[in-house]
C-alpha positions as CSV (number, residue, x, y, z in Angstrom):
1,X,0.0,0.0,0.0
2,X,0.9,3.4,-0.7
3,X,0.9,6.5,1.3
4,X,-1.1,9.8,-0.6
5,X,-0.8,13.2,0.9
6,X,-4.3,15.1,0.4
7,X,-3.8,18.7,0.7
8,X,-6.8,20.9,1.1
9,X,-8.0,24.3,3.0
10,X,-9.7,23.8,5.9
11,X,-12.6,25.4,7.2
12,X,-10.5,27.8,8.2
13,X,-9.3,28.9,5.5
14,X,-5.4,26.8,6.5
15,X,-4.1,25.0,3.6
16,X,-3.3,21.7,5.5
17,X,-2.1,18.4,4.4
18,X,-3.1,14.6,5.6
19,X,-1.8,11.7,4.6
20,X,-3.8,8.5,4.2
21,X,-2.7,5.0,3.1
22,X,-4.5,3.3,-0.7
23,X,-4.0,0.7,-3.0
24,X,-3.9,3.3,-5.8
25,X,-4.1,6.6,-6.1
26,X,-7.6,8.3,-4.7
27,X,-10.1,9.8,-7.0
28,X,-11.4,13.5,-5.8
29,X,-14.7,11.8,-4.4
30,X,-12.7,9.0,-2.4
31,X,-10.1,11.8,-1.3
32,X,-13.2,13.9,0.1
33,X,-14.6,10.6,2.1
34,X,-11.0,10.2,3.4
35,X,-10.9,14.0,5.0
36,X,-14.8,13.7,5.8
37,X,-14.5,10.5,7.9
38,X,-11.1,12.4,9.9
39,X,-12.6,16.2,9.8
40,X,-16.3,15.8,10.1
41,X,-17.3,11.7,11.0
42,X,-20.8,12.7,12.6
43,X,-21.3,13.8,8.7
44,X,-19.5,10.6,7.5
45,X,-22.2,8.4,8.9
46,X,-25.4,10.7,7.3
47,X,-26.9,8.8,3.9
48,X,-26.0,10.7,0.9
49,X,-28.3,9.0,-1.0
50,X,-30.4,11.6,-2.3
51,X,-27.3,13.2,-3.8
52,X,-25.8,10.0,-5.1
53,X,-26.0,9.1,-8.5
54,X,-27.5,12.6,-9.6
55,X,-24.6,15.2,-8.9
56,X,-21.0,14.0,-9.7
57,X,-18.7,13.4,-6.7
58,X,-21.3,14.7,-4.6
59,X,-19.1,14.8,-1.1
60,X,-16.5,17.0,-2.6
61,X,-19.8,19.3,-2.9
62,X,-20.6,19.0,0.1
63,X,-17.7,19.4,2.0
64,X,-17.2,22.7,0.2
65,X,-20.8,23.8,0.6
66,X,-21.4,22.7,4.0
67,X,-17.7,22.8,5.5
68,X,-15.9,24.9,3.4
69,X,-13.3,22.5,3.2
70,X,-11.6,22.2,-0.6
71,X,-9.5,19.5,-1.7
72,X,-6.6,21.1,-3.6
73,X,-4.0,18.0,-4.5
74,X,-3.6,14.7,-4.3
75,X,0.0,13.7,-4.5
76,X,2.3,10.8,-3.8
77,X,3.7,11.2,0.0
78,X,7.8,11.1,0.2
């Protein structure tokens, strides 16, 4: 497994970077699960069904909308 640093600003407004551990490397969407089950995991257990399958990547909207937290890159860690 691989380590992938996620760097994003944080709700407020602090570029920070995490680093989290995949097979590959993480789509925007799975990046924006990754930071929402660490930053946010009352919000990681709500059903995002209604969203699902009619807006693309719909947690990378939401964490922006709701948490104004964007995702910046997704890089290789060193």
């Amino acid at each position: 497994m691989q380590k992938w640093q996620i760097t994003f600003v944080d709700d407020h407004g602090v570029q920070t970077v995490e680093q989290f551990t995949c097979d590959q490397k993480p789509s925007l969407e799975d990046a924006a699960h990754m930071i929402r089950n660490k930053l946010v995991p009352i919000a990681a257990e709500l059903d995002l069904n209604d969203l699902e399958g009619r807006k693309p990547e719909p947690t990378v909207k939401i964490l922006k909308d709701q948490n104004s937290i964007q995702i910046l890159d997704i890089s290789p860690a060193a």
